[in-house]
Structure formats: structure tokens, C-alpha cells
C-alpha positions as CSV (number, residue, x, y, z in Angstrom):
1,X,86.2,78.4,102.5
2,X,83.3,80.6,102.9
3,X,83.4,83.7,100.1
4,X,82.5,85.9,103.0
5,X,86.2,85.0,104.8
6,X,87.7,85.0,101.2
7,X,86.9,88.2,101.3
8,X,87.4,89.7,104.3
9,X,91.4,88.5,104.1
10,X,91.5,90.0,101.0
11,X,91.1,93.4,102.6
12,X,93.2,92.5,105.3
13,X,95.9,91.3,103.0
14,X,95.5,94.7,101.4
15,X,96.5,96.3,104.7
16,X,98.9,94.0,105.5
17,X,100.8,95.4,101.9
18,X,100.1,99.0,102.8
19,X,101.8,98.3,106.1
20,X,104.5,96.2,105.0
21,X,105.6,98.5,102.4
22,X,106.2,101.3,105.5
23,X,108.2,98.4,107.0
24,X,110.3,97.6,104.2
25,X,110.7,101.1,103.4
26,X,112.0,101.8,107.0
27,X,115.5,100.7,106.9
28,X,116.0,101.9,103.5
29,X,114.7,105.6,103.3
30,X,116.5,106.2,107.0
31,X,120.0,105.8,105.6
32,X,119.5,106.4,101.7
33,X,120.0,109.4,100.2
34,X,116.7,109.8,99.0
35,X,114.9,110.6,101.6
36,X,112.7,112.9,100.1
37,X,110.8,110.4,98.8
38,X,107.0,112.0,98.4
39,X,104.9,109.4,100.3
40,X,103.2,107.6,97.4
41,X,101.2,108.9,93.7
42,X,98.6,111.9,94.0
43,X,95.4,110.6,92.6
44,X,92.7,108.6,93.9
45,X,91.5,105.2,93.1
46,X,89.7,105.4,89.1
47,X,87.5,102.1,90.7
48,X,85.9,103.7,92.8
49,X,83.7,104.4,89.9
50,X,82.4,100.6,90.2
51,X,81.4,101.3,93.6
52,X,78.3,102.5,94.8
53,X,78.4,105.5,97.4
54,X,76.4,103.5,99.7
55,X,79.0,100.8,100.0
56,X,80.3,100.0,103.3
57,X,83.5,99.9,103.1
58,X,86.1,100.2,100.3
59,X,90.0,99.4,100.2
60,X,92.3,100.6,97.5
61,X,96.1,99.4,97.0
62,X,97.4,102.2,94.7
63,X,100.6,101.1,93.6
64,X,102.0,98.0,92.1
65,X,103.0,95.7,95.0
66,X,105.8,95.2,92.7
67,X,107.1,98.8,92.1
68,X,107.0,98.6,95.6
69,X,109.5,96.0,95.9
70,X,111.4,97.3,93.1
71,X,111.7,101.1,94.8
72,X,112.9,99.2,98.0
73,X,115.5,96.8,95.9
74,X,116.9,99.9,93.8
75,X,117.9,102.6,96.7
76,X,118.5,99.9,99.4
77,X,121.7,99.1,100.7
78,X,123.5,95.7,100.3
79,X,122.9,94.1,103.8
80,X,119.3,95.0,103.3
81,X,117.9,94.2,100.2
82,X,117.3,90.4,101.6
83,X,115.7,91.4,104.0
84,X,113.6,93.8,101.9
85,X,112.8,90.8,99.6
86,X,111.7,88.1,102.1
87,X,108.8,90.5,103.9
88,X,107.7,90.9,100.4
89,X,107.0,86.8,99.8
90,X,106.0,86.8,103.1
91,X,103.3,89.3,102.3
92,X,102.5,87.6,98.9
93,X,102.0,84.0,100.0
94,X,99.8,85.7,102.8
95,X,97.4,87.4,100.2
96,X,97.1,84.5,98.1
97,X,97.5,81.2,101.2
98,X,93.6,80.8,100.7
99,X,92.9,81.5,96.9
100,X,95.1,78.1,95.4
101,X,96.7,80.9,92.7
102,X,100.3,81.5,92.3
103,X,101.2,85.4,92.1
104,X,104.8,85.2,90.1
105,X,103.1,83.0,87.2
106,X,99.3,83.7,87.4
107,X,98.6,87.2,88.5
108,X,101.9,89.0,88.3
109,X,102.3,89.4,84.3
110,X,99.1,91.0,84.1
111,X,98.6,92.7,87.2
112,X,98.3,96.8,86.9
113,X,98.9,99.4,89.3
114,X,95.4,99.2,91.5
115,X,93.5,97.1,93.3
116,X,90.1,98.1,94.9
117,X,88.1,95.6,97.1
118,X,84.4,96.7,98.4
119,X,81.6,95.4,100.3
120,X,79.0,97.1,97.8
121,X,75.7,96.2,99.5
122,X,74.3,94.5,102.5
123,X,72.2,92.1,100.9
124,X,72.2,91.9,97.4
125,X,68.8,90.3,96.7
126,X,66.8,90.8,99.4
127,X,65.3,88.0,99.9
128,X,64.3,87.2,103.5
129,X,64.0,83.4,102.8
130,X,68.0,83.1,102.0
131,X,69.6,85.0,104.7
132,X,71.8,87.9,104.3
133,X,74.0,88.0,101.4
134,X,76.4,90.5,100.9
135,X,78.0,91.5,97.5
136,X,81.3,92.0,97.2
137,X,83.3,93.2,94.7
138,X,87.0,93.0,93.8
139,X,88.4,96.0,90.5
140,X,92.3,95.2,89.3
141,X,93.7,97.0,86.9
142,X,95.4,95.3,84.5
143,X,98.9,96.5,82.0
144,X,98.2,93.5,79.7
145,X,94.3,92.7,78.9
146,X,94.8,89.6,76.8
147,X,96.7,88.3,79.7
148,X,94.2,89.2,82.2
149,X,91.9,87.1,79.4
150,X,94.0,84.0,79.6
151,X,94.1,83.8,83.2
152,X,90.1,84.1,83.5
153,X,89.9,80.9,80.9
154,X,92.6,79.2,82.4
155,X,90.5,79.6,85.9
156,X,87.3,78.8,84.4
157,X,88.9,75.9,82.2
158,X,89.9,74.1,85.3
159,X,86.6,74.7,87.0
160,X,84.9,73.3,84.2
161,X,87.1,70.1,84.2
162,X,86.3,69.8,87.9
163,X,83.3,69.7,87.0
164,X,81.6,71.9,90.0
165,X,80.1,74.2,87.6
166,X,78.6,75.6,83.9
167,X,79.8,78.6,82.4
168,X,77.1,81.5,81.2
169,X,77.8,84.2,79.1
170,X,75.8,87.2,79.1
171,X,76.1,90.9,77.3
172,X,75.0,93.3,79.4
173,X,75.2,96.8,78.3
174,X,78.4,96.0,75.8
175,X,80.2,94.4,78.5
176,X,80.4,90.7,78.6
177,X,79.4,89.0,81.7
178,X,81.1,85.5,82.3
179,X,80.0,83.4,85.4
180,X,79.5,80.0,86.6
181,X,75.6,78.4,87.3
182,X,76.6,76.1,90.6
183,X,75.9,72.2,90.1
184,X,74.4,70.1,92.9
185,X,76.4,69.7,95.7
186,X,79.8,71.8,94.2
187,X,81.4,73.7,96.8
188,X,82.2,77.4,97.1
189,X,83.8,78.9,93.9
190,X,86.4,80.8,94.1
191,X,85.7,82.9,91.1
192,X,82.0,83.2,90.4
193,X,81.6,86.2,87.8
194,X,83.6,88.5,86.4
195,X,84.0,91.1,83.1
196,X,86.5,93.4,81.6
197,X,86.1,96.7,81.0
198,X,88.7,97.9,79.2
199,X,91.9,97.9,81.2
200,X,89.9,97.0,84.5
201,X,89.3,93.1,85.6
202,X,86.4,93.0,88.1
203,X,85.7,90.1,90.5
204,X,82.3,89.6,92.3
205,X,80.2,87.1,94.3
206,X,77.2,87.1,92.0
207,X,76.6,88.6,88.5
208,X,74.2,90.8,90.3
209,X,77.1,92.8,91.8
210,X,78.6,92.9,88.0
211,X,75.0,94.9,86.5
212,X,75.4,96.9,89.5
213,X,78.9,97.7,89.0
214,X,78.4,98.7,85.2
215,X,75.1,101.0,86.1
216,X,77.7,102.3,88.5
217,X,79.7,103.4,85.7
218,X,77.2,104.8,83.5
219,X,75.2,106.8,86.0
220,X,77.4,109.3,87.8
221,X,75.3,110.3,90.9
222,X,75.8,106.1,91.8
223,X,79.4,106.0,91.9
224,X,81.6,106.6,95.1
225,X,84.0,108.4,92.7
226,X,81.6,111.1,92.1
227,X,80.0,111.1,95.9
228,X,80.4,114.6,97.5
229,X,80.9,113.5,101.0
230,X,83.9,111.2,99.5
231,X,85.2,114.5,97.2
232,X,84.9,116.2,99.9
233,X,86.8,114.4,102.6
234,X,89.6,113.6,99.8
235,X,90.7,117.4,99.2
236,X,91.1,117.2,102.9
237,X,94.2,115.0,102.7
238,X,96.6,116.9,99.9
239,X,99.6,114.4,100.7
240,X,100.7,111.7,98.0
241,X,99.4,108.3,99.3
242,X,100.0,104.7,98.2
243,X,96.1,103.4,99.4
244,X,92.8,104.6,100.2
245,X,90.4,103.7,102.9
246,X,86.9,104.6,102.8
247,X,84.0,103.0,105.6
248,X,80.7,104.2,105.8
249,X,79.8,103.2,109.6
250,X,76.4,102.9,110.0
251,X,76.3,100.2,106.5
252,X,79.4,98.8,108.1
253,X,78.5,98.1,111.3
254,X,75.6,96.4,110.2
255,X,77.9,94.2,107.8
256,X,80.2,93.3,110.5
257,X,76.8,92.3,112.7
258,X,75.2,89.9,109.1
259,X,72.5,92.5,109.1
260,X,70.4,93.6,105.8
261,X,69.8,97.0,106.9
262,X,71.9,99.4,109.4
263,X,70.2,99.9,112.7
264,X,69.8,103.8,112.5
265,X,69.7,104.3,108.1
266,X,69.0,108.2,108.9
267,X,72.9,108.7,110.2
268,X,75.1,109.4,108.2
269,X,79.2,109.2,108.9
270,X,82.0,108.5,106.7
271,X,85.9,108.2,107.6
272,X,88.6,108.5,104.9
273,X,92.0,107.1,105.6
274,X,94.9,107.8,102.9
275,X,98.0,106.0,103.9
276,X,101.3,107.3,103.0
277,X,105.1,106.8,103.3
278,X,107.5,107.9,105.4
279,X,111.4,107.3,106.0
280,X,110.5,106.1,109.7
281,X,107.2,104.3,108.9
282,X,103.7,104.8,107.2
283,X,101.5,107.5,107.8
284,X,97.2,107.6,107.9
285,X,95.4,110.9,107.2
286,X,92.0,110.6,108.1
287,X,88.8,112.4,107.4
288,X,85.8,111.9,109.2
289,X,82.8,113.1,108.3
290,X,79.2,113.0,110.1
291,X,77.3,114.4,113.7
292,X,75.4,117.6,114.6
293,X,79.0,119.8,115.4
294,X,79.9,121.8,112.0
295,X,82.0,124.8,111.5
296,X,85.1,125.4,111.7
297,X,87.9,124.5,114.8
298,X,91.6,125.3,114.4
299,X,94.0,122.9,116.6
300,X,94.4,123.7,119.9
301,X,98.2,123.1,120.7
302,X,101.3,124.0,118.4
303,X,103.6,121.8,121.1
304,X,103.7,119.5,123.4
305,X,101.2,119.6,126.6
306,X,103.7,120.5,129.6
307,X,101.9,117.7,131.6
308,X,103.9,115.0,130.1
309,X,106.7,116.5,132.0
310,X,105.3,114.1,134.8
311,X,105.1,110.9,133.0
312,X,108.0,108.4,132.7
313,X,109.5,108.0,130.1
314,X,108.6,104.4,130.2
315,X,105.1,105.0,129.6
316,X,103.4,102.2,127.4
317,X,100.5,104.1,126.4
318,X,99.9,107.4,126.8
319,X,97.0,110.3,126.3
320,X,97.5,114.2,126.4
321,X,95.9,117.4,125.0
322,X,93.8,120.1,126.8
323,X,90.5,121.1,128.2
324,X,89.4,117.7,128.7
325,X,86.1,118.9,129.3
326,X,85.8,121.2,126.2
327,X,87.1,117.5,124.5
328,X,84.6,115.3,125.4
329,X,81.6,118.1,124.8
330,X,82.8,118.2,121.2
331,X,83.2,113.9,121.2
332,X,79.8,113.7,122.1
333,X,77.9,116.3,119.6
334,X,80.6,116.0,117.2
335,X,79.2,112.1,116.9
336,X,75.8,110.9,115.5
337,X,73.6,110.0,118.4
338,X,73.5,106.0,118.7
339,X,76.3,105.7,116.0
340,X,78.5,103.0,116.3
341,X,81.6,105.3,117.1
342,X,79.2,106.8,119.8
343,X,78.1,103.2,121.2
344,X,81.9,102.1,120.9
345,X,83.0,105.1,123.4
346,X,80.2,105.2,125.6
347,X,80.9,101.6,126.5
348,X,84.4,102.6,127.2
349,X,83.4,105.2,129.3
350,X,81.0,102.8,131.4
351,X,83.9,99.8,131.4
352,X,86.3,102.5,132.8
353,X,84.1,104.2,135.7
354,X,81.7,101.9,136.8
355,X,85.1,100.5,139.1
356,X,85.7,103.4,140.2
357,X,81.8,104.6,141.2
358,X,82.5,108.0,139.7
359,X,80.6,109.5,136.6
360,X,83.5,110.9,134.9
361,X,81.6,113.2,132.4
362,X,80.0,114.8,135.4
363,X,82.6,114.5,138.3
364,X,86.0,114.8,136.4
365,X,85.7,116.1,132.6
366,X,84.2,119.6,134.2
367,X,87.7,120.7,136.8
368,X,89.8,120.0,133.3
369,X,89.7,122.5,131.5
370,X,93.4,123.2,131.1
371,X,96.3,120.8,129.7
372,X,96.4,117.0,131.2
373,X,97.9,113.9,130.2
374,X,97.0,110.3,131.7
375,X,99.5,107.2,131.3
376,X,99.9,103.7,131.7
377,X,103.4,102.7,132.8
378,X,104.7,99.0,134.2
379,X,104.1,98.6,137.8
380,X,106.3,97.4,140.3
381,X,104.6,93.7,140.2
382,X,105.5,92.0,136.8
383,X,102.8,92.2,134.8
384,X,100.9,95.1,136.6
385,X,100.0,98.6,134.9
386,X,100.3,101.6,137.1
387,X,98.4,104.7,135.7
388,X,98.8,108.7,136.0
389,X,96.7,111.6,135.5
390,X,98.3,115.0,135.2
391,X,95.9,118.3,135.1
392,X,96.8,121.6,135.0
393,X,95.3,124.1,137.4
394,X,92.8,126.8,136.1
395,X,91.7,129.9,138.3
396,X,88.3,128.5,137.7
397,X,88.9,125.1,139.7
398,X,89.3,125.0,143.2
399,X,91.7,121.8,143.0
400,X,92.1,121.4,146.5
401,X,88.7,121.3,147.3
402,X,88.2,118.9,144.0
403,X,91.1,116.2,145.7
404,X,89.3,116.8,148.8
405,X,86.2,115.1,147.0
406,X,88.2,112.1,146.2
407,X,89.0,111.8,149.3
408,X,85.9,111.7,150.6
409,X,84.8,109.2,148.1
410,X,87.8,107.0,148.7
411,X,86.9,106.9,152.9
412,X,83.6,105.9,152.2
413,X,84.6,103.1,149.9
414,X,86.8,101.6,153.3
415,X,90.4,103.6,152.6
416,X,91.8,105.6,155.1
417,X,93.5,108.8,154.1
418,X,96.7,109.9,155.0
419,X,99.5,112.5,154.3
420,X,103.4,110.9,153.3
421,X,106.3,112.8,152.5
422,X,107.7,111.8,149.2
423,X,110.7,113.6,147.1
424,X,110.7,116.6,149.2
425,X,106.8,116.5,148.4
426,X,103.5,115.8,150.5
427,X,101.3,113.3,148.7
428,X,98.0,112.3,150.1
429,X,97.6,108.2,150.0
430,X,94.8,106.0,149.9
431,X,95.1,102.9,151.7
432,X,93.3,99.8,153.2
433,X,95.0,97.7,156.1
434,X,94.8,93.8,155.6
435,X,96.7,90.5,157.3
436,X,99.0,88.4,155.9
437,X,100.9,84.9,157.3
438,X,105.0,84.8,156.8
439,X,106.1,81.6,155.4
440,X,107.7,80.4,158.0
441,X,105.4,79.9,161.2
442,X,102.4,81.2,162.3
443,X,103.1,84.7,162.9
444,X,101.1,87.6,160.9
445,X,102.3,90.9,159.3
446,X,99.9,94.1,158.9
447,X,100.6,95.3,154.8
448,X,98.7,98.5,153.9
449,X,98.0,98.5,149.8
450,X,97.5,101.1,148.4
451,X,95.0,102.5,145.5
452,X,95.5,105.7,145.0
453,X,97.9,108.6,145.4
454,X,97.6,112.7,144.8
455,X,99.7,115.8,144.8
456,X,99.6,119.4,144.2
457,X,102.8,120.4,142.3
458,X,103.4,123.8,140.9
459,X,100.5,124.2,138.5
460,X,100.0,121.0,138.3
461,X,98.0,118.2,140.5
462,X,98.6,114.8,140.2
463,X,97.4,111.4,140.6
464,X,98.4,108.1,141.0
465,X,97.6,104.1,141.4
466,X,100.5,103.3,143.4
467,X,103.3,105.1,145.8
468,X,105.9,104.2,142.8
469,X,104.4,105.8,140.3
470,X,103.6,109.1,141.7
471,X,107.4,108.6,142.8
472,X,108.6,108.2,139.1
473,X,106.0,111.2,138.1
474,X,107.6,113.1,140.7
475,X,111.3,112.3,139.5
476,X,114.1,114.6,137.3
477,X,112.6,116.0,134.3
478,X,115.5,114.7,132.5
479,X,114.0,111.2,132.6
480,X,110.1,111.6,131.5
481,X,108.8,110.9,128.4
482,X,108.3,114.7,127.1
483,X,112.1,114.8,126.7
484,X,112.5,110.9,125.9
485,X,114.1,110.0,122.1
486,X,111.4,107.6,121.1
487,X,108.2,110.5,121.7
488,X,110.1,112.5,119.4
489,X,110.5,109.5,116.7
490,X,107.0,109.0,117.9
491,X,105.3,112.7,116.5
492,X,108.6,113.5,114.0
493,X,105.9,112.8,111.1
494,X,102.6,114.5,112.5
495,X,101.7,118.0,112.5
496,X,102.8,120.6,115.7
497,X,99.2,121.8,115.3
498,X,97.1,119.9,117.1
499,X,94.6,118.6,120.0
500,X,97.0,116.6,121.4
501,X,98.6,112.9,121.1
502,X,97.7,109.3,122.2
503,X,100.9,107.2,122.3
504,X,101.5,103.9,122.2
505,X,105.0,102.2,122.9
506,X,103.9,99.1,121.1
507,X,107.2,97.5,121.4
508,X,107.3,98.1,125.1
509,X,103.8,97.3,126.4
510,X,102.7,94.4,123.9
511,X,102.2,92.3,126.4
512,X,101.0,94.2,129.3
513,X,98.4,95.7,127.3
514,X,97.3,92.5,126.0
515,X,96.8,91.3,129.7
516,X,95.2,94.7,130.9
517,X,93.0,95.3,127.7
518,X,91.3,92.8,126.2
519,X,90.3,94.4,123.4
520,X,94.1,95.0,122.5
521,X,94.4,91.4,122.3
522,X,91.3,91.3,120.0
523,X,92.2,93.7,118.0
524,X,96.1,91.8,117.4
525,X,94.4,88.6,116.7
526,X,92.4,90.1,113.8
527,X,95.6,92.1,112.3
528,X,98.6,90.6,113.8
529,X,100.8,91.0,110.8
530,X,100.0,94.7,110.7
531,X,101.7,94.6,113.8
532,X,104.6,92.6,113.2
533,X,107.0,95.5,112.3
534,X,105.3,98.5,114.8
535,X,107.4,100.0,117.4
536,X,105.1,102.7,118.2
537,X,101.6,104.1,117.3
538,X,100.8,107.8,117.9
539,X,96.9,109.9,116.9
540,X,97.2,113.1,116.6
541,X,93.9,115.4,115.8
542,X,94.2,118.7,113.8
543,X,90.4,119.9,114.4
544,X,88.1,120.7,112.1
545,X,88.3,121.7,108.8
546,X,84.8,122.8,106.6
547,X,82.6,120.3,109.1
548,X,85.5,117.6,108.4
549,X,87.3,116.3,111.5
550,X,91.4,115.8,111.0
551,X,93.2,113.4,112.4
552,X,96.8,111.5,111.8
553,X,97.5,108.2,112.6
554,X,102.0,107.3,112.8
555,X,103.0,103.8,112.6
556,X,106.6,103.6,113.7
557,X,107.6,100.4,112.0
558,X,111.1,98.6,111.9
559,X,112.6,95.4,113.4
560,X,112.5,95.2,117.0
């Protein structure tokens, strides 16, 4: 197994404990008593100190995996303390199914109450004639240091006996240095160098990554802990956490793509994630720092938009907030030009319009400029998505002339418009005529499909893929998702100040969205068990706070 994968589940596992505690914690905290549990431990992770403030991406677990379990065991009912213990082998056999160690005898007795893994450079020696080697770098703290020392010499012992590699030991700096010098033709070792330093065990790919780590330690201005973008973005997020997320994008993108350099080394854009508990599930507070827009920007909302009065309550994924145009003004200055968050939405943007022949920025963003949402709900054909937009009229926009734009657009793409009534309502239809043969002989029927559907409603206009869902956006207000149980589950933990939500009924729309969106099924492949336990997933931004960008990310976890 290639160090590089090694690795890169590591971090994954990582998540996959910061998730899985939420999940365990979900049945538990909702009927226990103590339910004011705070979320996690205030502090931040001490090894970040190893880390160099260029790194591109560090993860930090900051509690015990088995306080965790203990917490969840103690204040758990009965019927659900199995149940509590089984997701918690599950996610141990996960962490360690590629590493040959055993957690209960190995790593357990030792193991402290943080662990920290980094990507610390991009290519650690810089040599063109190698390739691209990345260091990585892997901090635990231990409660037992002469156990942490027996399982290093038991790991190196049976190396040795393998006879795949020779043991060096080096002082560097007071701290001794142990790693292995490779024989010809050994394979991949799983442990190559590590030190103690005091009551921190540190991993790496290369004893390289160890000097670094050390210098990190000793110089203050090279350490992530003591960064000011990273201080910064941290007293951002006051709430108790149990892990830490830090990425710088330009470095990462470039480690994602094997390069030795980001693209664009003059940008500079950092997100922060704490995660924290909650009784219903596990909660991200994020901090993104980086672009041209600074200042300040209080949220714009202290509710719910009233546009998701028209969308179902059945709605698989849905989008609201207001002034669209104002939105996507601030999105694109707010971002680094050419940053990889930048390339990510403009190729979104193009995915999304070029079907439509409209430039949205230009053509749509401008008329919103008051409260909209836009939906996704299952269509009447298994397997098909309908979608709605809802926009609020402004004295600014002449709407009617706006629709009548569409219109235009949607004749000259082979559609003839029409007027239908609909729910004591006139909606304006777009539809194409086309032949089909019965089953039965050779007679043919005339079908009209439809692609799009409009309406003006109070202050409101409307659109729509399909007759059926403008019909369902049109329906009692009793039924739509604004008054629907699971939206308010869905926002219960985020703040009511803010820019608006994007919803995601995970248990609902898996599968559609997997079909519909490819990159959803991309996206589940590389985290799946993140998403074992998630019911919903709601964003919610809070604006902008000393040049820092808010958001909150809820995952609503339990058992489907």
C-alpha cells in the first residue's frame, strides 16, 4: 500500500470518528437528560505547533476516541448502548483495516487525547529527478510515554526480523530521531521515522519531515499554532468543538493534482472548520479567509425567506436567501481570482447554463434582488428531478416583461407558448408537439412535453420544469417545506441570522441525486461512511466578520 493512500485514509478515518461520534451521540443526547452537553473541549490542537503554516491541510481529532465511547456508554439508555458500541468497532477496524495494528492492545493503552495528521509540504526534497514527494506527518499524544516507547520497538523489532529494513538513530536538536534505511527491493514501510517529544509521538514519511517538525517547534513564526491567519479565523468560532479542520487551498489543490508548487503561489485562502456536538447531530463552524472583498457584512435574514412557502415539502435539495444578484457579486470578489473555489463554481455555473443558452450572471442574477428559493423535488417519472425557482418581486424589476424574455427565448429554441389555467391560477407553459405509436396497432397519438412553466403569484413569480410541479408549488401552504417538521430539525442548530440555507434531504434524495449529479456520487464514493448515518445536510452563512466569511454546516445524523 502506497504511504500516499495510507495517508489519505487516515484523514478520512479521522472524519469518519468526528462524524460517527455525532451519530452515536444522536440517540442518546435526544432522550437523556443531559442534554446540555457543551459540544466538545475549548482549546485548539497543541500539534499544530509541528506544523508548518504553509501546510496544506491539517486534521485534528481532539478527544479520546475512547472518552467518546465512554460519554455515549455512561448517559445512554439500555436498548442503546449496543448499538452505541458496535458503530464504535466499526469505526476502529476502519481506521486501522490498512495499517496491520490492533487498537485494543497496540495503540489503546498509550493513546492520549489528540491526534493531528498534516500534509506539511508539497515536495519535501525537491528534487525534479524523483517526482513529487509529499511529506506527511502524523502528532498523537500519548497518557503513557514508556508505552508509547514499547510500541515503537515492538514495530521496529518486527521490521527488523522481516528483514525489509536497518534502523538509524540520530539526535537532532535533543530529540532522538529513529527511522529505517530501506533495503533492496523491501516494500513500503509502514512506519518510517518517528521521535518523542515529551508527551507527543510523531509519525512521518521521511526523517526530513521529523527536522522540519522540531524547527517548527523552536521557531515560532514557522508553526501553524502561532500563524495569524489561523488565530485569526479560530476566535471566530467561540463554540467547544471535538476536531479541527484547517486547508490552505491553493497548496491543497496542488496536492490533490501531485504538483510541487500551487498554480497561482501569490493567493492566499484558508478555511477553518471546528466540528462540534449536538443532541441531533454534529455541527461545522467554518472560517474562510482569503479574496479582494474585506470589511465587515452582518447577515441578511433573521428568518426564513417567505419563498419556500412555494416549495414542497418533499424537496430533496433546496437553496434560499435573498438578493441573488447582490450574492453572486459578493461570491465572485469575495474569492481569489483563479482560486480553486473560484474555478470550482465557475464550472458549475457553465455546467448549469450552457443547456439552457442563458448567461445567468447577466440575464437572471440582475431581476433578483429580493428573496428567492430554487428546489429540486421528485418528478412524476421515477427517477426524474423536477426543479423550482421562486423570486420575489422588487419595484425595480419589471417581472412581466422579464417572463416575457423567457418566452421569447423559449419560441426561438422550437417551444410554443401558451396560457393554462391551473389552481384557480394562469400559468404560461412551454411546450414542443411530437408523435408517438400506441402499442397496439399502427395508430399515432400527438403528446405535447413540456419544459417549462411560469406564474405570477402575489409577490411572487414562479417557475417550473414540469406542469406538476408548479402544481405542487401552487398547492396549500400547509404542505410546503417552510412549515414541514424535518426543515425545522434541519436549521434547529444553526443561527436565525443569516444569508440563507441550502438543504439537503439526504435521506430522501440519495439516489436521485446520485443519478442527476454526478459529482454527488463522487463525492459519496470518497466519504461514504461519513454518510452512513446523515438524514439531512443544511449551510447556512452568517456574513462577514473582520474580513472572515461565517458559515455553518448541520449534519442531521441518526438511523434511517
Amino acid at each position: 500500500m502506497k504511504l500516499r493512500s495510507f495517508f489519505i485514509i487516515l484523514a478520512i478515518s479521522v472524519l469518519i470518528l468526528l462524524s460517527g461520534a455525532g451519530a452515536s451521540l444522536y440517540w442518546i443526547l435526544g432522550q437523556s437528560p443531559l442534554n446540555l452537553l457543551p459540544g466538545g473541549v475549548l482549546k485548539e490542537p497543541i500539534t499544530a505547533i509541528f506544523v508548518p503554516k504553509q501546510a496544506p491541510v491539517m486534521v485534528s481529532l481532539l478527544v479520546n476516541p475512547d472518552r467518546l465511547e465512554s460519554l455515549a456508554q455512561l448517559i445512554a439508555f439500555p436498548q442503546n448502548r449496543r448499538r452505541s458500541h458496535r458503530e464504535f468497532l466499526a469505526l476502529e477496524k476502519q481506521l486501522l483495516s490498512k495499517t496491520g495494528l490492533d487498537y485494543e492492545t497496540q495503540i489503546q493503552p498509550w493513546l492520549g487525547e489528540e491526534i493531528t495528521l498534516a500534509v506539511t509540504s508539497l515536495d519535501f526534497d525537491h528534487n525534479p529527478d524523483n517526482g513529487v514527494k509529499p511529506g506527511y506527518l502524523l502528532a498523537v499524544t500519548t497518557k503513557d510515554k514508556e508505552l508509547a516507547k514499547e510500541f515503537l520497538q515492538s514495530s521496529y523489532s518486527k521490521e527488523a526480523i522481516a528483514g525489509t529494513s536497518d534502523l538509524i538513530f540520530e539526535p537532532y536538536k535533543g530529540v532522538n530521531l529513529i527511522y529505517q534505511r530501506l533495503r533492496e527491493h523491501s516494500v513500503n514501510i509502514r512506519l518510517s521515522a518517528t521521535a518523542i517529544l515529551d508527551n507527543v509521538v510523531l509519525f512521518a514519511n521521511d526523517p526530513r519531515i521529523l527536522r522540519d517538525a522540531i524547527n517548527n517547534v523552536q521557531v515560532r513564526e514557522l508553526n501553524l499554532r502561532n500563524s495569524p491567519t489561523y488565530q485569526e479565523a479560530l476566535k471566530t468560532i467561540a463554540e467547544p468543538r471535538i476536531g479541527i479542520v484547517y486547508a490552505n487551498f491553493p497548496a491543497l489543490s496542488a496536492w490533490l493534482g501531485n504538483l510541487p508548487i500551487p498554480e497561482l503561489p501569490e493567493i492566499t485562502q484558508t478555511l477553518t472548520v471546528a466540528f462540534s456536538l449536538k443532541s441531533e447531530g454534529l455541527v461545522a463552524q467554518t472560517a474562510l479567509i482569503g479574496g479582494s472583498e474585506q470589511g465587515e457584512q452582518p447577515p441578511a435574514l433573521s428568518e426564513p425567506v417567505g419563498a419556500l412557502a412555494y416549495i414542497p415539502a418533499n424537496s430533496v435539495l433546496t437553496a434560499a436567501g435573498t438578493n441573488l444578484n447582490q450574492l453572486w457579486s459578493q461570491i465572485e470578489t469575495g474569492l481569489a481570482n483563479e482560486s480553486p473555489l473560484q474555478q470550482l463554481l465557475n464550472r458549475t455555473l457553465i455546467s448549469v447554463q450552457e443547456p439552457l443558452g442563458v448567461n445567468l450572471p447577466e440575464e437572471v442574477f440582475p431581476a433578483i434582488q429580493g428573496e428567492f428559493s430554487l428546489a429540486l423535488i421528485p418528478g412524476s417519472d421515477r427517477g426524474k428531478l423536477d426543479g423550482i425557482f421562486v423570486a420575489k418581486k422588487v419595484p425595480d424589476v419589471n417581472f412581466s416583461e422579464w417572463g416575457e424574455k423567457f418566452d421569447q427565448l423559449a419560441q426561438e429554441q422550437g417551444y410554443s407558448v401558451g396560457n393554462l389555467p391551473l389552481l384557480d391560477t394562469t400559468v404560461t407553459a412551454w411546450t414542443k408537439l411530437s408523435t408517438a405509436m400506441e402499442n397496439k396497432g399502427n395508430l399515432a397519438r400527438l403528446e405535447a412535453r413540456v419544459s417549462g412553466v411560469h406564474a405570477e403569484v402575489d409577490d411572487y413569480v414562479i417557475f417550473a420544469t414540469s406542469v406538476e410541479a408548479m402544481s405542487q408549488a401552487l398547492s396549500t401552504p400547509e404542505i410546503t417545506l417552510i412549515r414541514s417538521e424535518k426543515l425545522q430539525q434541519a436549521i434547529a442548530a444553526l443561527a436565525p441570522e443569516n444569508d440563507g440555507y441550502f438543504y439537503v434531504d439526504w435521506s430522501q434524495g440519495e439516489k436521485l441525486l446520485e443519478q442527476k449529479l454526478p459529482i454527488v456520487k463522487v463525492l459519496e464514493l470518497s466519504i461514504k461512511p461519513l454518510l452512513n448515518n446523515l438524514r439531512s445536510l443544511t449551510i447556512s452563512s452568517q456574513g462577514k466578520e473582520h474580513g472572515i466569511r461565517r458559515a455553518t454546516i448541520f449534519f442531521n445524523l441518526g438511523v434511517r
